[in-house]
C-alpha positions as CSV (number, residue, x, y, z in Angstrom):
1,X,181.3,101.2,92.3
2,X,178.6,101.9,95.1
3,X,175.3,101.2,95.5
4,X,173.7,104.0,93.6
5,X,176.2,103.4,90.7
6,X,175.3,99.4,90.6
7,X,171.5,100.8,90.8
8,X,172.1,102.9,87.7
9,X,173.5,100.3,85.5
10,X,170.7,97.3,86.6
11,X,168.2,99.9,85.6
12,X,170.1,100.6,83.1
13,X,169.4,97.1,81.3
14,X,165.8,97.7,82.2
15,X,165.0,100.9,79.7
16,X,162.9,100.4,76.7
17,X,162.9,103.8,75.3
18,X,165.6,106.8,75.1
19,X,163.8,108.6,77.1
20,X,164.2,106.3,80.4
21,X,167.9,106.1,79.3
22,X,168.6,110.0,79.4
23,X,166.4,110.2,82.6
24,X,169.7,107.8,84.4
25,X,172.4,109.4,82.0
26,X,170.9,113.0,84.2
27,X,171.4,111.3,87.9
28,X,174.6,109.3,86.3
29,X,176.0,113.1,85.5
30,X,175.1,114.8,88.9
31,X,177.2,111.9,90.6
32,X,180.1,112.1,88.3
33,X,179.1,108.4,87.3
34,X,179.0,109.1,83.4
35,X,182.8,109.2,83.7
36,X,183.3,106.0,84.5
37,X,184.6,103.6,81.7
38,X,182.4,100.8,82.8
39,X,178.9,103.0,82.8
40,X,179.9,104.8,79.7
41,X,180.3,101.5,77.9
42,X,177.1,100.0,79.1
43,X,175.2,103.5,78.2
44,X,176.7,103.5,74.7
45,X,175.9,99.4,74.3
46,X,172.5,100.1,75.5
47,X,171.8,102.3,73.1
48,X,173.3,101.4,70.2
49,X,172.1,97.6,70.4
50,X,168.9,97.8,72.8
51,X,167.2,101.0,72.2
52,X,164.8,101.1,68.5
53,X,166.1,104.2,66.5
54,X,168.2,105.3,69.5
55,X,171.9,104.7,67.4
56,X,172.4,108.4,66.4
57,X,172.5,109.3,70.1
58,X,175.0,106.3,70.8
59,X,177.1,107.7,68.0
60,X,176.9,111.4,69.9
61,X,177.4,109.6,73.6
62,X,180.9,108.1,71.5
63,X,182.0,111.8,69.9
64,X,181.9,112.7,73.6
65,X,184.0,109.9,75.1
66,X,187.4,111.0,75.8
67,X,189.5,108.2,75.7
68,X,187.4,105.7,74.0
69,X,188.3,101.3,74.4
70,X,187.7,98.7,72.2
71,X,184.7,97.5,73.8
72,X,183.2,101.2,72.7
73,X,184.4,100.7,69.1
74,X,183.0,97.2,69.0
75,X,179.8,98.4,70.2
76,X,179.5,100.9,68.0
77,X,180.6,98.9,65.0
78,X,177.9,96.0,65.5
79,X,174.8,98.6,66.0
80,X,176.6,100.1,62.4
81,X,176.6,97.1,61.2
82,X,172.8,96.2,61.1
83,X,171.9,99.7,59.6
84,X,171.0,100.7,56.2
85,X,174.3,101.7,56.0
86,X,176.9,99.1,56.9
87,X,179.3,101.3,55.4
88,X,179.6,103.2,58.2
89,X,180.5,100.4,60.5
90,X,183.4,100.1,58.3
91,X,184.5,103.2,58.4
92,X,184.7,103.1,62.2
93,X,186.5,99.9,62.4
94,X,189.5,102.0,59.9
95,X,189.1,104.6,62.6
96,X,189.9,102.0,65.7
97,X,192.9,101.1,63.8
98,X,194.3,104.4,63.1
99,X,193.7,105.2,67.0
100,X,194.2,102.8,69.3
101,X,197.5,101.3,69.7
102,X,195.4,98.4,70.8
103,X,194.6,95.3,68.1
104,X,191.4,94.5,67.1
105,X,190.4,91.6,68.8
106,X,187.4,88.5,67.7
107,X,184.5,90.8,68.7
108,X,186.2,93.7,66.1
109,X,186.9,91.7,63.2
110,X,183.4,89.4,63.5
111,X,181.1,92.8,64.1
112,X,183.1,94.4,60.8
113,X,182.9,91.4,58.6
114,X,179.1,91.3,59.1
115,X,179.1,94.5,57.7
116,X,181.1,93.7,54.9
117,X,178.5,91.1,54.4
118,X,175.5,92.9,54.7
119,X,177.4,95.5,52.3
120,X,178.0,92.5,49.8
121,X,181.0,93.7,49.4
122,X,183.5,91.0,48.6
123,X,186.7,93.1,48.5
124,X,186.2,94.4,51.9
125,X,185.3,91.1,53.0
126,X,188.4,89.4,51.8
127,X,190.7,92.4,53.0
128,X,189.4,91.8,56.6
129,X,189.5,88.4,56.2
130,X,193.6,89.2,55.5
131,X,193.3,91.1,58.5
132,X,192.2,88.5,60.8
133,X,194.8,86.5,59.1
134,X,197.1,88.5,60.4
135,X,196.0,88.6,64.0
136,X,195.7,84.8,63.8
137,X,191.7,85.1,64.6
138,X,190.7,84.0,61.1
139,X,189.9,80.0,62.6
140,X,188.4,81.8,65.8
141,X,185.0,80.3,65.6
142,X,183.2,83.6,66.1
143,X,185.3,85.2,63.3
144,X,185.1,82.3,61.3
145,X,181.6,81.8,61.0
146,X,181.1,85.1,60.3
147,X,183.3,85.0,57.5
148,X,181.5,82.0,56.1
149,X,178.0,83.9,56.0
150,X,180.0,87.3,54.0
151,X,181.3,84.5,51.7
152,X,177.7,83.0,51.1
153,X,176.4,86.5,50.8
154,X,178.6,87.6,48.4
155,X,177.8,84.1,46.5
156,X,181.8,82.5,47.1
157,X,180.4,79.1,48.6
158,X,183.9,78.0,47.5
159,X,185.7,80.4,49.6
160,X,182.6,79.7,52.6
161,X,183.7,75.8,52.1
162,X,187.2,76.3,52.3
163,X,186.8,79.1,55.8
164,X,184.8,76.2,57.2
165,X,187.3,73.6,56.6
166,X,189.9,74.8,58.4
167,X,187.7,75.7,61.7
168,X,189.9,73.5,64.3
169,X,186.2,72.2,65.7
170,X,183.5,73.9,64.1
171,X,180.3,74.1,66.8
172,X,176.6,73.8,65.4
173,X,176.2,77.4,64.8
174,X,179.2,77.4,62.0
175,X,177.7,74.1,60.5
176,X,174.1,76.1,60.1
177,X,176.3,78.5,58.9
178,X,178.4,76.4,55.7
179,X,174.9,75.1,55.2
180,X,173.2,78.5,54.7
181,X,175.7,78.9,52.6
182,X,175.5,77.0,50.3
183,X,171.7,77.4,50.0
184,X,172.2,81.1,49.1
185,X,175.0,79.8,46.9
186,X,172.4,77.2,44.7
187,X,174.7,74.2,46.1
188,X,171.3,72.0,47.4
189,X,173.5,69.0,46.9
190,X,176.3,70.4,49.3
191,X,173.6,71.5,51.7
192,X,172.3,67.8,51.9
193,X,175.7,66.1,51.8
194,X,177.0,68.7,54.9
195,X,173.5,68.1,56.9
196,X,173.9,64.6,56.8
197,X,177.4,64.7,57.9
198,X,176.7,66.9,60.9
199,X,177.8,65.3,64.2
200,X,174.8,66.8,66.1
201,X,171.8,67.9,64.7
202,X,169.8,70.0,67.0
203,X,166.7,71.7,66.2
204,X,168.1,75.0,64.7
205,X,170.3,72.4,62.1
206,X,166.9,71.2,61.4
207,X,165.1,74.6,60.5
208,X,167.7,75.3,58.6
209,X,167.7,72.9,56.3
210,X,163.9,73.2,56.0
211,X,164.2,77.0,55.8
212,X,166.8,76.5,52.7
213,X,164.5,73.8,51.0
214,X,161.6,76.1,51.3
215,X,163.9,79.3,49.8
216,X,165.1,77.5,46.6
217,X,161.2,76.0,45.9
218,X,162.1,72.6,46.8
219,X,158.3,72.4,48.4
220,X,158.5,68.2,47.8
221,X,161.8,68.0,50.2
222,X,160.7,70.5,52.1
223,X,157.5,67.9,53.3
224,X,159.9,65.0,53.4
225,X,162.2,66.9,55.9
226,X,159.5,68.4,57.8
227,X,157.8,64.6,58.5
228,X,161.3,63.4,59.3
229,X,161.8,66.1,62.0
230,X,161.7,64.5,65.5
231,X,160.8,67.8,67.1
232,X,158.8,70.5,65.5
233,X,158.8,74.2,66.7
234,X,156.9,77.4,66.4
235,X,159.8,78.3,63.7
236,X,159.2,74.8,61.8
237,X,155.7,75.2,61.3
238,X,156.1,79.1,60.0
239,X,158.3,78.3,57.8
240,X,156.2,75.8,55.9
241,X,152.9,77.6,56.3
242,X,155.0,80.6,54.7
243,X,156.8,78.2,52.0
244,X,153.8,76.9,51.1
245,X,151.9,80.2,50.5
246,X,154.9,81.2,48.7
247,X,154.9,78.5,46.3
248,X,151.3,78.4,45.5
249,X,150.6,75.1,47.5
250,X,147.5,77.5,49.6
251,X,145.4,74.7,50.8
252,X,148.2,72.9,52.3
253,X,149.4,75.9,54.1
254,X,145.6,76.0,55.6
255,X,145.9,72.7,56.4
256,X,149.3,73.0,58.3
257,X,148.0,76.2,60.2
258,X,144.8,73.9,61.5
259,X,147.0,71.0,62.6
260,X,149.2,73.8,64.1
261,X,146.3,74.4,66.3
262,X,145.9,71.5,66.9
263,X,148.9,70.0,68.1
264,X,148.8,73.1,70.6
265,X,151.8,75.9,69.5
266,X,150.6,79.2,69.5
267,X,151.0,80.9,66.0
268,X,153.9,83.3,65.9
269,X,154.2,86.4,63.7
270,X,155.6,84.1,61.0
271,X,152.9,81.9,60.5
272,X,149.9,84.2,60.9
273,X,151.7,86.5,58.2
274,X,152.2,83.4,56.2
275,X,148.7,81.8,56.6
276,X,147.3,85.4,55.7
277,X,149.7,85.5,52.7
278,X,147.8,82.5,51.4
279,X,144.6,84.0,52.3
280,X,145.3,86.9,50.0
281,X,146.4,85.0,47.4
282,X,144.1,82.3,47.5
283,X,141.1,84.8,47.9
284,X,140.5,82.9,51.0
285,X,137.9,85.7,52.3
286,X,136.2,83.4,54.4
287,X,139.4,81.5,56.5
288,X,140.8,85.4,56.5
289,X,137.8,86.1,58.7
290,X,138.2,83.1,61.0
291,X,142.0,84.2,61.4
292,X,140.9,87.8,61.9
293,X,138.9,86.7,65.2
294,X,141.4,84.9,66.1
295,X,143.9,87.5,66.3
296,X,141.2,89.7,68.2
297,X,140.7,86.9,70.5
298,X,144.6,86.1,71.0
299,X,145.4,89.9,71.4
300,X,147.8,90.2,68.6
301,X,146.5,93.2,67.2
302,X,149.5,95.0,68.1
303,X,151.9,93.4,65.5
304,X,151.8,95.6,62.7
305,X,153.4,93.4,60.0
306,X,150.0,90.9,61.1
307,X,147.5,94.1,60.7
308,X,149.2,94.4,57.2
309,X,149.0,91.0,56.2
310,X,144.9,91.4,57.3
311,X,144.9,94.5,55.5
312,X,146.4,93.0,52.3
313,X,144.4,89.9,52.6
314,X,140.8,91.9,52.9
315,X,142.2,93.9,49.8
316,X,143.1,90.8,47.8
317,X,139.9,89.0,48.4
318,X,137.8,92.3,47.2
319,X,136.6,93.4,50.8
320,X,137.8,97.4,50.9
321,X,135.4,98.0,53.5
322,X,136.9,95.4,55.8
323,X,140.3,96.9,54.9
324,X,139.6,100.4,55.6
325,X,138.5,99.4,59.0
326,X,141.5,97.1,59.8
327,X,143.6,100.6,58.8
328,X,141.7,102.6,61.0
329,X,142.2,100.5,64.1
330,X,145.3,99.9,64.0
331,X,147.1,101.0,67.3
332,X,149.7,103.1,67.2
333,X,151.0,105.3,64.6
334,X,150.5,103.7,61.0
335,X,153.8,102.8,59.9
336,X,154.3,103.4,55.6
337,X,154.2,99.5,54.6
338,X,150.2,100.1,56.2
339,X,150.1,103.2,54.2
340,X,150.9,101.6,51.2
341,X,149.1,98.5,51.3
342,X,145.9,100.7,51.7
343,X,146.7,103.1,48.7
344,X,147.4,99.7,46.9
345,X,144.0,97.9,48.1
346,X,142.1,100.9,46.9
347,X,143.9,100.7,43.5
348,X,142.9,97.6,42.3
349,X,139.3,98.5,43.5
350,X,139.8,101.2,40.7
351,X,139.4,103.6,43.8
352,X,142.0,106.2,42.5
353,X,140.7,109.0,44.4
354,X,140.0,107.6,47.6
355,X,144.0,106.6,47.4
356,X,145.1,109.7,46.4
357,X,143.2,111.1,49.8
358,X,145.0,108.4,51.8
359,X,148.5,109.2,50.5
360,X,147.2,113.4,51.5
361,X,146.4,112.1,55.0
362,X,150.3,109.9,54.4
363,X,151.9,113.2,53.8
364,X,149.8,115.3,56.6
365,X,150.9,112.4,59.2
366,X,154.9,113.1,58.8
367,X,155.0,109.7,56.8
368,X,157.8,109.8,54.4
369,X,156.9,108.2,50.8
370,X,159.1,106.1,49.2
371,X,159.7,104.8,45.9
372,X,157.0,101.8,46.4
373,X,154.8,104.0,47.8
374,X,154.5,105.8,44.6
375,X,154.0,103.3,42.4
376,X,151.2,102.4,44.4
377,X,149.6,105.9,43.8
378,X,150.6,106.0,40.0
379,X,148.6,102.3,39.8
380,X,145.8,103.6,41.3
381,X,145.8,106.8,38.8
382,X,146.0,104.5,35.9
383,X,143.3,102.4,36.9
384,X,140.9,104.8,37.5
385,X,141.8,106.8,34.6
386,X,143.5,109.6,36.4
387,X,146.1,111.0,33.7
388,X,146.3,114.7,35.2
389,X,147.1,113.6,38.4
390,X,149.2,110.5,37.6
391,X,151.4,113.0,35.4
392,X,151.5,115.0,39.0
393,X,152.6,112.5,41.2
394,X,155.2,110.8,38.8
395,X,157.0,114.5,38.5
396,X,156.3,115.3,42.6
397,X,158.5,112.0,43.4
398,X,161.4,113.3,41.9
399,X,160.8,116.6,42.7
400,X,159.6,117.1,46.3
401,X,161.1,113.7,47.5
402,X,164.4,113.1,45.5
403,X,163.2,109.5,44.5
404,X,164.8,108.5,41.1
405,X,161.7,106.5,38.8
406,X,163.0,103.5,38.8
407,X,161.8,100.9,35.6
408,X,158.3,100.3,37.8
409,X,157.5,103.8,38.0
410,X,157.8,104.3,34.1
411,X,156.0,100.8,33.7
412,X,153.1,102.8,35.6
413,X,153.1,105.8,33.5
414,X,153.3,103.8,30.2
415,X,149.8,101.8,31.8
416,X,148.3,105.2,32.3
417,X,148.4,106.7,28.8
418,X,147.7,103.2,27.3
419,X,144.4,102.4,29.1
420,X,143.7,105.9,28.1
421,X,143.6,105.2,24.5
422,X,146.8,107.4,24.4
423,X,149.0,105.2,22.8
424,X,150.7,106.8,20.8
425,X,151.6,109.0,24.2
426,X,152.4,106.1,25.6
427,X,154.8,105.4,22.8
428,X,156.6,108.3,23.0
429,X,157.1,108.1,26.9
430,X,158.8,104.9,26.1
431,X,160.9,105.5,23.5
432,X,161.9,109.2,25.6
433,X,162.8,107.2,28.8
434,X,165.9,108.1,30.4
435,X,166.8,104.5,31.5
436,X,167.1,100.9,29.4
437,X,163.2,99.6,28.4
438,X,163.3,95.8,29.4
439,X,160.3,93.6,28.2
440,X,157.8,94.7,30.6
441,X,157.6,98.1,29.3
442,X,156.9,96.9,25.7
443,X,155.0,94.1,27.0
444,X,152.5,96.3,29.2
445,X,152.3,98.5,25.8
446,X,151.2,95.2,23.7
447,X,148.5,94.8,26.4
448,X,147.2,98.5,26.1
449,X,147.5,98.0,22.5
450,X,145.4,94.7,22.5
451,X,143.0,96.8,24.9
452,X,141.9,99.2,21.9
453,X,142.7,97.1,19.1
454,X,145.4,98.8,17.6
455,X,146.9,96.6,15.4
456,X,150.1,98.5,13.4
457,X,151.3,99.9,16.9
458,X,151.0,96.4,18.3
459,X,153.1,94.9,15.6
460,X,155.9,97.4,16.1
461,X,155.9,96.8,19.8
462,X,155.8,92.9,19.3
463,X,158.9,92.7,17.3
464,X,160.9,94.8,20.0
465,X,159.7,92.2,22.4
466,X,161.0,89.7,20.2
467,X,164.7,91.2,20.8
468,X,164.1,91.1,24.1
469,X,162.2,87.8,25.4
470,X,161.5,86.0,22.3
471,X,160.3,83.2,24.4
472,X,157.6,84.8,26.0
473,X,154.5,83.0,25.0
474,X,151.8,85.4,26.6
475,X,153.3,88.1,23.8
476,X,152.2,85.7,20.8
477,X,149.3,85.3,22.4
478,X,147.9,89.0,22.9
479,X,148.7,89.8,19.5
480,X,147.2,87.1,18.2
481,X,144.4,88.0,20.1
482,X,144.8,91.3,18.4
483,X,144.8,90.1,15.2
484,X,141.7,87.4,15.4
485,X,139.6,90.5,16.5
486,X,140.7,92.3,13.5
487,X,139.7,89.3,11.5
488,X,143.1,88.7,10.4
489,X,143.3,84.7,10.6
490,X,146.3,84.5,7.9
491,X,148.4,86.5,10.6
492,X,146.3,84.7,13.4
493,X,148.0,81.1,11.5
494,X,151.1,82.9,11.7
495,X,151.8,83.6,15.4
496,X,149.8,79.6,16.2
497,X,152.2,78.2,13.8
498,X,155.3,80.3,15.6
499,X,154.4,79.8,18.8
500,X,154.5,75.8,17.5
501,X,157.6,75.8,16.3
502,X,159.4,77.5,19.1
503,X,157.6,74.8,21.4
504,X,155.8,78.1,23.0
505,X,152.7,77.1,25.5
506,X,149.4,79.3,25.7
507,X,149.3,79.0,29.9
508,X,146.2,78.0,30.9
509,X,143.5,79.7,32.5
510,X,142.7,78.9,36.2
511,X,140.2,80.4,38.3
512,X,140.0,79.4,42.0
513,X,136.7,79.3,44.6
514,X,136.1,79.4,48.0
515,X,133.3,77.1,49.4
516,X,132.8,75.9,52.6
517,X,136.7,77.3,53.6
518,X,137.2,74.8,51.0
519,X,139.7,76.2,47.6
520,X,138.4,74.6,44.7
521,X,140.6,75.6,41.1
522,X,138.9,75.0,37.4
523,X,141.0,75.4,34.7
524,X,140.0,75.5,31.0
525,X,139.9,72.4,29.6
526,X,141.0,70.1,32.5
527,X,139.7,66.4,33.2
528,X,136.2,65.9,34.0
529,X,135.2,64.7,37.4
530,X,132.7,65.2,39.4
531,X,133.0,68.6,40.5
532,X,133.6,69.9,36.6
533,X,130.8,68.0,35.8
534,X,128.7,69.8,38.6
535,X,129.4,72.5,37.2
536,X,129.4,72.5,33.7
537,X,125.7,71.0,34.3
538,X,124.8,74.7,36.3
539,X,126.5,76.7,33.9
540,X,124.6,75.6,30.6
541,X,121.8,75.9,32.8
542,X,123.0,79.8,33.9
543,X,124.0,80.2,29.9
544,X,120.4,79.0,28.4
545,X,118.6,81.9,31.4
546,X,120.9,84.7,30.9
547,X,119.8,83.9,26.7
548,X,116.3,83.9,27.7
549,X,116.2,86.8,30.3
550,X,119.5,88.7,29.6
551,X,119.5,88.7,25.9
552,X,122.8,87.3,25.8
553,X,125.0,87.5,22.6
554,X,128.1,85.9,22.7
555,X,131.3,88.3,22.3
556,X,133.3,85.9,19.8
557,X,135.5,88.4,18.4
558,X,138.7,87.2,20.7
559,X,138.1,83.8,20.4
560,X,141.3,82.7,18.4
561,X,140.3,80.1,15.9
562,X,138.9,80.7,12.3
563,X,136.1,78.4,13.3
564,X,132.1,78.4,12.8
565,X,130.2,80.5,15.5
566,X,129.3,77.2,17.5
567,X,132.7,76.4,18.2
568,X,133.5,80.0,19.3
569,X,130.3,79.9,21.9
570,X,131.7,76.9,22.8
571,X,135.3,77.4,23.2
572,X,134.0,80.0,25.7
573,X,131.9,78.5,27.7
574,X,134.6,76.4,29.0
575,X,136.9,79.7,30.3
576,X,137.8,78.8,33.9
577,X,136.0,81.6,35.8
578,X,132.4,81.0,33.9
579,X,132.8,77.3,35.6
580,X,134.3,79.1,39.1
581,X,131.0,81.1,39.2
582,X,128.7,78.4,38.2
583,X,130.0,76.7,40.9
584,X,129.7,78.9,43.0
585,X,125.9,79.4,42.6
586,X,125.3,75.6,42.7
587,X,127.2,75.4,46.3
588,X,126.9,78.7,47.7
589,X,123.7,79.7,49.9
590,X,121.7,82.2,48.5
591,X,122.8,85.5,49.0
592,X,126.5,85.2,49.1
593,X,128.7,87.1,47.6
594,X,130.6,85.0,45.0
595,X,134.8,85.7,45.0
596,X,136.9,84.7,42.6
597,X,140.7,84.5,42.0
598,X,141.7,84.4,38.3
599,X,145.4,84.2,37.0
600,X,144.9,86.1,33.6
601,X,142.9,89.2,32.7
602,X,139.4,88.7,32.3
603,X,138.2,88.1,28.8
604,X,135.4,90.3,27.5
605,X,133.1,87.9,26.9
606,X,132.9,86.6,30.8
607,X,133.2,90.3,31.7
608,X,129.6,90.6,29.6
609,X,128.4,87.3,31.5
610,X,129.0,88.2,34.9
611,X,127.4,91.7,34.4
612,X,124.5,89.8,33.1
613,X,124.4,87.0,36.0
614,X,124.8,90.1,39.1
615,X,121.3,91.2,37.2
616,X,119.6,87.8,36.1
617,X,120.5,86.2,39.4
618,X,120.4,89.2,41.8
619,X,124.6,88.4,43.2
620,X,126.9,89.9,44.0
621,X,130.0,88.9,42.0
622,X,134.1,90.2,42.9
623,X,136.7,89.0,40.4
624,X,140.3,89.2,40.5
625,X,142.1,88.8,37.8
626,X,145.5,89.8,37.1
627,X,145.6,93.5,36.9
628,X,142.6,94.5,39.0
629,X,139.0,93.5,40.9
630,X,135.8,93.2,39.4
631,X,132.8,93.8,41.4
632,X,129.7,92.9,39.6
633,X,126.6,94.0,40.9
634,X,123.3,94.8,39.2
635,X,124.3,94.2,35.6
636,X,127.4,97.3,36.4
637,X,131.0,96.5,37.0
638,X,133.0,98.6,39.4
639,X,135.6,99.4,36.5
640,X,133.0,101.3,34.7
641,X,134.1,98.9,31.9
642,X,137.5,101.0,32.3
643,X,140.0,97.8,32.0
């Protein structure tokens, strides 16, 4: 090769988009350059590895390869192996092997069996696995270790265990490999007992047993390990901060991103998505603002999966606004997980026809919609009461985009009619669908049911629940919720005295604050101590104003004891987010908008109060409970008491 020709191929390694690429391929073609093997192999390479969404023309720069080597057919069987369709990459390697009089060699067999993995196809997996067999590559430690994470994927930690075995001298990257395995595989134990026979632990051995801890819940180990580690990385630290959000442990992932900080490693994309994650959660609005200027500050507003994560997090915490303006800044085009999050933000806002024009402007952009997408749209329909057009959008997925409703979409439409009063509608549509009901269908039925107090429907709907998940305790609870607001304490006694003897648990309410960038949690009932105590003492004072200057009447009818009227007040005066916002008010400076996280639905009674407190006190109250926001302001709610 000359000088022009070497040129060509160093700038070659240099392009970032297919445009640069076809720009050489032009002067490689003038020369006669595009005809030699070793430029044609590094063209193809380049763009089926290097070059985003650039594979299709690598496929086309093959088709048009006369004589085509192995090194082609590898190439193009790795970049077909990390598609959405592996399959593909499987197909090619069956065409290598009809044409080339050639073997396969470790590169072939370790490119295909990745796909065979990401496929999760087992058969294929062991058939190459014969193959390489065959060829005597099956202990090659390339080869190998790819086999050992197709095992793992396809859950065989046996047949993983037994690959690893006979590696000759496995290397660090097949022991990370066996170990992976059997994580994915639920073997913990074998995890531990293979990490602590490792003859060199580097850091990636490390991470990966963290990153396994983490991905089965074991949060406790998962600190042990991580203050064992002798050397921590940018990879350590995300994947802590991320299994902590994930597990519910929010503070804790605060704390880890502050001491992150602090022992000076810049946040990666992991972490800040993972701090953010328990900002959203949490309903951490105020730490999600500190972490937005921070990500101005560090210039990182170019990572899309961190503008979504800011995105979700303003939705989750009840800020739209805030939302809407990270959307519209984002650089770039809007990719459809930002799309999404939006239309979903705006839906628990009970904003169904500012979604609907955001999924318009979607469409209008060239964005393709995809199944999540749409139930998105069909949330927001049925929480703002939308029936007409929910009806429209369910048939225009199948329709216009060829997406199947899958048991989510028909979840949505049963939510829609039910929240409408239309229950028997709602009824229907279940019984009609074209697909098995699982317990979430019925179950989101019971709630509409317990929504407008119908209490026959409800009853028909519970005992198809008890086929399905007769150990479901929230089910004995909403219809005995139904039935105490009925009056009906005989069947009330019934479904107490059930839930007793099948050792069934009412979970507890928990309502969680944000003071100071400090989480505090109340739950109903818990242990007095001195925050309780603070503020059980502001909310009987809140409860004896909003009497005075509210006209407050207790709503006892869903309290679920055949007791005297005293104990009812009571028993609700001590629901977890009454205390959240009393605390609030005691801590908070004057004029601050009270948020707070609930993990069940809001009952009616504390929907009444925090109407009345917005008024009385002149706040500004946002709750989120299970299914939606609340934004009290006034003595209105957002919902329009549509919930």
């Amino acid at each position: 090769m000359n000088n022009f020709e070497h040129l060509c191929v160093s700038l070659l390694k240099h392009c970032k988009t297919l445009k640069n690429v076809k720009q050489i391929q032009a002067h490689a073609c003038k020369t006669g350059l595009d005809t030699h093997p070793y430029f044609s192999g590094k063209l193809l390479l380049h763009c089926a590895i290097s070059i985003f969404d650039s594979l299709d023309y690598a496929r086309l720069l093959f088709l048009h390869t006369p004589n085509p080597d192995v090194f082609m057919y590898n190439t193009l069987i790795r970049g077909l192996s990390e598609t959405d369709s592996p399959q593909n990459s499987l197909l090619t390697f069956i065409q290598m092997r009809r044409k080339l009089e050639l073997p396969p060699d470790s590169f072939s067999f370790a490119f295909v069996v990745k796909a065979a993995a990401n496929l999760r196809c087992l058969r294929a997996g062991f058939q190459l696995h014969c193959q390489a067999l065959v060829h005597g590559l099956d202990t090659h430690l390339f080869v190998g270790t790819t086999l050992i994470i197709m095992y793992a994927e396809c859950g065989c930690v046996v047949s993983a265990r037994k690959v690893f075995d006979e590696m000759f001298q496995p290397n660090v990257v097949a022991w990370n490999a066996v170990v992976t395995a059997c994580f994915r595989c639920d073997d913990v134990k074998g995890a531990e007992n293979l990490f602590d026979r490792m003859p060199i632990r580097n850091l990636m051995s490390w991470n990966v047993m963290l990153g396994g801890y983490v991905k089965k819940g074991e949060i406790g180990l998962a600190k042990k390990l991580f203050l064992e580690m002798p050397i921590k990385d940018d990879v350590s630290w995300s994947t802590m901060i991320v299994g902590c959000a994930h597990n519910g442990c929010f503070d804790e992932a605060f704390g880890l991103f502050r001491e992150l900080q602090h022992v000076g490693i810049r946040p990666n994309e992991a972490s800040l998505t993972g701090v953010l994650s328990a900002c959203a959660q949490a309903g951490a609005f105020e730490f999600g603002k500190i972490l937005h200027g921070y990500i101005d500050k560090a210039g990182l507003v170019w990572i899309s999966s961190v503008n979504n994560a800011l995105l979700d997090t303003y939705s989750k915490c009840g800020n739209v606004g805030m939302a809407r303006l990270v959307f519209e800044r984002m650089p770039g085009k809007k990719s459809l997980v930002s799309w999404t999050s939006m239309m979903a933000g705006l839906a628990m806002q009970g904003y169904g026809e500012e979604a609907m024009k955001i999924f318009d402007k979607m469409e209008k952009s060239g964005v393709r919609p995809d199944g999540i997408t749409f139930i998105s749209i069909l949330y927001a329909c049925s929480h703002a009461g939308l029936i007409e057009e929910g009806c429209g959008y369910f048939s225009k997925m199948r329709e216009i985009y060829g997406i199947e409703p899958a048991i989510e979409h028909y979840g949505c439409m049963v939510d829609l009619y039910g929240r409408a009063g239309q229950l028997q509608k709602a009824y229907e549509f279940v019984i009609q669908m074209p697909i098995s009901h699982n317990a979430i269908i019925w179950r989101t039925l019971l709630g509409a049911c317990s929504i407008h107090n119908d209490v026959e429907l409800a009853e028909q709907v519970k005992e198809r629940l008890s086929e399905l998940d007769p150990n479901n305790s929230s089910d004995h609870v909403l219809l005995s919720n139904i039935y105490a607001v009925a009056g009906k304490w005989k069947h009330v006694a019934t479904v107490r005295r059930s839930m007793t003897d099948q050792r069934l648990k009412k979970i507890p309410g928990w309502s969680m604050i944000e003071v100071d960038k400090v989480m505090y949690s109340f739950v109903a009932g818990q242990k007095q101590n001195k925050i309780t105590e603070e503020a059980y003492q502001k909310l009987r004072e809140i409860m004896l104003k909003l009497r005075v200057e509210g006209g407050y009447v207790p709503e006892v009818g869903n309290v679920l004891h055949d007791i005297e009227a005293e104990e009812k007040e009571d028993s609700l005066s001590k629901h977890s987010e009454k205390l959240a916002v009393a605390f609030g008010i005691a801590r908070l400076c004057k004029g601050s908008v009270i948020r707070i996280v609930k993990n069940l639905r809001v009952c009616k009674d504390c929907h009444i109060v925090m109407n009345l407190i917005s008024k009385v006190y002149g706040l500004e109250i946002v709750v989120r409970d299970r299914s939606r926001f609340h934004s009290f302001k006034d003595g209105s709610c957002s919902c329009r008491d549509y919930w």
